[in-house]
C-alpha positions, 0 to 999 in steps of 0.5 A: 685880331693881332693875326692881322698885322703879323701876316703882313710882317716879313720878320727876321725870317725872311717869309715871301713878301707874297703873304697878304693881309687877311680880315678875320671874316676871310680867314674864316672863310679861307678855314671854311672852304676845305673841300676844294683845298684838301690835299689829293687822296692817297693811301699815304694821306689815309694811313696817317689819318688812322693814327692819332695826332699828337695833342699839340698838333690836334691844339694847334689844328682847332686854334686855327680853324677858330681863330676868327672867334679867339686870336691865335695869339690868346689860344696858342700862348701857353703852346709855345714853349713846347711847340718844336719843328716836327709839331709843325711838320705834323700839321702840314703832313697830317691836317687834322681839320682838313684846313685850307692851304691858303689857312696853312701857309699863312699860319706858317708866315704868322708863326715866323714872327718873333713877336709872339713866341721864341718858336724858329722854323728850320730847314726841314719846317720850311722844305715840308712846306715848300712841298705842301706848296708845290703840290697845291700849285701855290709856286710864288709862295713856293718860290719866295720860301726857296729864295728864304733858304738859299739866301740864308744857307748861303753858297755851297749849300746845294747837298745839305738843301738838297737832301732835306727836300729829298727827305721831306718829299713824302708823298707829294706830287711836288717834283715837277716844281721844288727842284725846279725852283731850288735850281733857279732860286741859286741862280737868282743868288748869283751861285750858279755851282750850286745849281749845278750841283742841284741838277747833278744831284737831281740827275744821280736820285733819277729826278728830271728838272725842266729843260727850261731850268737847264737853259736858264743854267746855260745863260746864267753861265753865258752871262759871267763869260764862263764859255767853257763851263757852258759848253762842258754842262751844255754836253752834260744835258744832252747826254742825259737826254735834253732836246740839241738846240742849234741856237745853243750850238751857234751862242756857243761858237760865236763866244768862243769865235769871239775869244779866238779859242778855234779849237774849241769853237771847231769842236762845238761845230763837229758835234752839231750833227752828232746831235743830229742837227744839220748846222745852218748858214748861221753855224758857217758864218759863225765859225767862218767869221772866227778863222778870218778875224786871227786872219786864216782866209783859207779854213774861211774859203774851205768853210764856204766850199763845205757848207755849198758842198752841204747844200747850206748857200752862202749869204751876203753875211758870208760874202762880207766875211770874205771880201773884208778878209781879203781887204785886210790883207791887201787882196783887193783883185780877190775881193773884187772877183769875189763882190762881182760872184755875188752878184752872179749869184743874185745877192745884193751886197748890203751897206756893210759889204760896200763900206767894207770894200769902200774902205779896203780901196782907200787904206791901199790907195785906190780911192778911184775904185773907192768912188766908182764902189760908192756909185755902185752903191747909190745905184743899188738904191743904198743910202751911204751912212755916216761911216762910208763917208767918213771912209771916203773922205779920209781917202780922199783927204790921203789922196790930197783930193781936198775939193772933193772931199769938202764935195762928199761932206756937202752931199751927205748934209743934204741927205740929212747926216751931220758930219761929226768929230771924226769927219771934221778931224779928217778935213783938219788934218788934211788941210793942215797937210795941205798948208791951207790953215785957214781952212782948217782953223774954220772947220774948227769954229764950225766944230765949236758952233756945233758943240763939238769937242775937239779931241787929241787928234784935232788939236795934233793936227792942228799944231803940227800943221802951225808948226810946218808953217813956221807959227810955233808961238801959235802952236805953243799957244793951242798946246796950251788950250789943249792942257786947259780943256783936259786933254794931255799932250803925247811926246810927239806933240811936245817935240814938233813944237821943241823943234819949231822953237830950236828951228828958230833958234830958241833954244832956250824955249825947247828946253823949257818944253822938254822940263815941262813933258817931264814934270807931266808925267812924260818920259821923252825918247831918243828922237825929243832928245836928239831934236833939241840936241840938234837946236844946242849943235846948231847953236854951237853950244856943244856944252850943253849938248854934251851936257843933254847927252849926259842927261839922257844917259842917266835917265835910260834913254840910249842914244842912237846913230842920229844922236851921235851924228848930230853930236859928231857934226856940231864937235867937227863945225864948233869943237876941236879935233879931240872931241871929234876923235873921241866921237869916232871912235864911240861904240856903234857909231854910224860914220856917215851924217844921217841929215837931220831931215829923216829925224823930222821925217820920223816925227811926221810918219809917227803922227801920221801912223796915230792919226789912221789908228 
């Protein structure tokens, strides 16, 4: 029987994929068991009964219910070119042969093919069937119709979708599922105003969609960072009634916390026992957190006082919060007192409260309290991560405490951590620093072994720990491996290596490094300039400095004070009088000689700043 293959067909219009393959003898079979199918009496039901249906729909009743002796498609033929949407309409509404739903819906999907009549249902054909489905707990079939409408209709179709499901409805039981599911088949759409709409639309015609049809609204809304929309619609179900969730109220804060608007994550939190909920510790550390991260530790404090004033006690998240606020600021004796109340009130600091005060002692150079933190921490049956000993080695390695740093790194291998590219850049760089380059190039080797990739700071490091020690051809040579595994040099890498070259009176080379920083892409500033400025002054070619002054005009670059003073000493040792007074006499001229060893100073500080970023 052709019917077969066509149920299996979803066809151009868009039939749930739920519709299954049915053998001629099920068919007859799903025809023959009504009794259990028939749609709940109602006086409506009875009324339509007594009329007498139209032919068409009398025809089209009796060919499906014999379909199992004649095809569909032979007895329904000559039917098509008058068969219209109420016809179909009918058939679902009336039944005139009691016919099963399962019968219904798959001569429904049948009829959408356009294999076997030029007959298209539309919006009304589909909504009467949605709430023929509904009202027989049939809700996948139900579900893949709504998903077929929304697709088709688009955004911004909610009211005109809307309306037909209203004006369809009749008397069906089908509430509790139809508008449910539109709601959530514009969501599964991506077209989160039109749900919106379907819930206000709901709201206005007094139909009440499930909570859970609202919360998956709230998320879909959470999930495209719509906080705002979110809370506003979040306020929306409660006035209408919805049950106050207080984990909504602490999402709600915590993304509003994260995107540093207080004033809207403060309101979210005063409306939280207007609901007649009482805000958790979760709810104070939510908000607390917020105020400490833009650096308010005082509303923080105020926080901690109020939720203890509520009989809400603060955890060792709470305590976190703080102890890395004062850390931040500098507050170390604050945050000390304030690890030592947690212990007085039996909290046992986690790794993260450790490490965050581990870390607060070494950025203020207290790597003593740093190490005595650490013990505490081992005797509190904590094992340190990868992380707390990454911070202790840094401070150890700013402390010029190399021997103890190398110390921590063979303890945490024992303990089963690998040290890894940030741990092994650290000992680089503080060994370059320290002028033990030997130590440095093998902790490289060991990165290599390990298939580590050096990165940008790695090969910093180890370029500016050559370049102190006078190898500036080896710098130069690392630069070059560094352009050869993709990695770009910055400026300050370029001009340590510009300024070993002018050191050894290699002019000539510096220059050629300040073209190749251009032709990358690099614009180089005032302190490149003045670097190389001073190799062609202490080389007495004050013509080619002058010539490099003119240069760094046109390009934008302003001289500043160590410009002119460089300029000034090398006219006063190889020019003459004139050039001098013209010097002099230049706007914003500094008279006295800054030494060139605070611009080589400059140069260090930089480096140093990128490298504790």
């Amino acid at each position: 029987m052709k019917i077969e293959g066509n149920f299996l067909r979803r066809g151009r219009m868009g039939i749930s994929r739920t519709t299954t393959k049915i053998l001629p003898l099920q068919f007859h079979y799903l025809l023959s068991t009504t009794a259990s199918y028939n749609s709940p009496p109602s006086r409506h039901r009875t009324c339509l009964q007594l009329q007498d249906p139209d032919p068409i729909v009398t025809t089209l009743s009796e060919s499906i219910k014999n379909c199992s002796t004649k095809p569909l498609q032979a007895s329904l033929k000559h039917l098509f070119p008058s068969l219209k949407p109420q016809h179909i309409i009918s058939l679902i509404s009336l039944n005139p042969h009691s016919l099963s739903p399962d019968s219904l819906f798959y001569f429904f999907s049948w009829l959408s093919s356009r294999s076997h009549s030029t007959f298209r249902h539309n919006l009304h054909t589909y909504c009467t069937m949605i709430h023929f489905l509904c009202t027989h707990q049939m809700l996948p079939e139900a579900k893949g119709l709504l998903q077929t409408i929304v697709s088709r209709k688009g955004k911004d179709s909610a009211s005109v979708v809307f309306a037909t499901i209203l004006e369809t409805k009749g008397t069906q039981r089908s509430d509790l599922y139809v508008f449910d599911g539109l709601i959530n088949a514009y969501l599964e759409s991506d077209s989160v105003s039109d749900a919106i709409q379907c819930f206000r639309l709901s709201k206005k015609h007094k139909i009440r969609v499930a909570f859970d049809a609202c919360k998956n609204i709230l998320e879909h809304l959470m999930k495209l960072k719509s906080f705002k929309l979110a809370w506003e619609f979040h306020k929306e179900i409660l006035e209408c009634g919805y049950p106050a969730s207080l984990y909504f109220f602490n999402i709600l804060m915590h993304k509003f916390c994260k995107e540093g608007e207080m004033r809207v994550a403060q309101s979210i939190f005063d409306e939280i026992r207007k609901w007649g909920l009482r805000p958790s510790v979760v709810s104070f550390n939510t908000l607390m957190n917020g105020y400490v991260r833009l650096g308010d530790l005082n509303e923080g404090f105020m926080l901690k006082n109020a939720m203890e004033g509520s009989g809400v006690l603060p955890d060792v998240y709470t305590y976190s919060i703080l102890i890395n606020g004062l850390c931040r600021e500098h507050r170390m004796d604050d945050a000390n007192e304030l690890f030592n109340e947690m212990f007085g009130k039996g909290l046992v600091p986690n790794d993260v409260t450790f490490t965050t005060l581990i870390n607060g002692h070494c950025k203020n150079g207290r790597i003593d309290l740093a190490m005595e933190i650490y013990q505490q921490m081992l005797g509190q049956g904590l094992e340190p991560d990868l992380i707390t000993y990454n911070t202790l080695i840094d401070g150890l390695c700013k402390n010029d405490d190399l021997t103890e740093a190398w110390d921590l790194v063979d303890r945490m291998t024992r303990k089963g951590l690998k040290p890894d590219k940030i741990t092994y850049t650290t000992l680089i760089d503080g060994y370059c620093k320290e002028g033990n380059l030997e130590k440095a190039f093998e902790i490289r080797e060991e990165m290599i072994k390990g298939s580590i990739v050096l990165d940008n700071v790695a090969y910093t490091a180890l370029i500016s720990g050559l370049c102190r020690d006078g190898q500036v051809v080896d710098a130069e040579r690392m630069l070059r491996e560094m352009v050869t595994v993709g990695l770009r040099p910055n400026d300050a890498t370029y001009t340590m290596i510009i300024d070993g070259f002018c050191r050894k009176g290699d002019v000539r080379k510096g220059f050629k490094l300040l073209k190749e920083m251009q032709r990358d892409g690099h614009k180089p500033g005032v302190i490149t300039y003045n670097v190389l400025m001073n190799g062609y002054c202490k080389q007495g070619q004050m013509k080619n400095a002058d010539m490099l002054l003119n240069a760094m005009l046109n390009l934008g670059v302003f001289p500043d004070d160590i410009t002119y003073n460089i300029l000034l000493e090398g006219h006063s040792t190889y020019g003459n009088q004139e050039d001098v007074d013209k010097l002099r006499s230049s706007k914003g001229l500094v008279l006295d000689y800054a030494s060139y060893t605070s611009l080589v100073g400059s140069l260090s500080k930089q480096f140093r700043h990128r490298l504790q970023r």
